[in-house]
C-alpha positions, 0 to 999 in steps of 0.5 A: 206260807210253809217251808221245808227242809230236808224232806220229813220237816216242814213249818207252816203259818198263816196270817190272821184271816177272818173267821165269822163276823168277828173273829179271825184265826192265825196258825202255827205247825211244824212237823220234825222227824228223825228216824222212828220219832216225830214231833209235831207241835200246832198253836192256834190264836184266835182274836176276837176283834169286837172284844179283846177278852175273848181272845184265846190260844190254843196248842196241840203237841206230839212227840212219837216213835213208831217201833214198827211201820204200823205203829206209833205211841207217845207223849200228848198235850193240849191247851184248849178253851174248849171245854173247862177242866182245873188244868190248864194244859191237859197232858196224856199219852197216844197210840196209833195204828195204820194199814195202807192208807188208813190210820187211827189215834186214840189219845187219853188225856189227864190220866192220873190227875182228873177224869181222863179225856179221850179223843179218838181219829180216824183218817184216810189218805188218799 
């Protein structure tokens, strides 16, 4: 299901639906933007039907400005069970590139309060 509104924001959710033989997986995103910034949250709940303990959620959010059509920095945050670390929300920054149709984003995370984290993309649009 996704619903859009004047052209730039969009909403997206989905019902849960299976995921292996005992999980299934709902989502959450949404993309707002206005001028040269742009938020975009994701959550993610994955329920494990066998044993409700395991059940975990999972949040990814930006907000950007792009000075310039090929550039965009901003603020990052992540809640991820993936792997341990003492925080519970990991916070950073991001920065971005793109020329024609691809685009690259490198985010740090923890700078300041752990060792950092560092995760990097790489996307063609086509």
């Amino acid at each position: 299901m996704e619903w859009r509104c004047r052209g730039k924001e969009s909403a997206q959710a989905t019902s849960p639906r299976p995921a292996g033989d005992k999980h299934a997986v709902a989502t959450v995103t949404a993309r707002e933007a206005y001028e040269r910034w742009k938020a975009e949250p994701a959550g993610e709940y994955v329920f494990d039907v066998v044993d409700s303990a395991n059940n975990s959620f999972y949040n990814w959010a930006q907000l950007g400005y792009s000075p310039l059509d090929w550039l965009t920095v901003g603020l990052a945050s992540q809640r991820t069970r993936v792997y341990q670390t003492g925080l519970d929300v990991q916070r950073g920054f991001f920065v971005g590139f793109a020329y024609r149709s691809l685009s690259l984003n490198v985010y740090v995370f923890n700078p300041g309060w752990e060792t950092p984290t560092v995760v990097s993309s790489v996307a063609i649009s086509f």
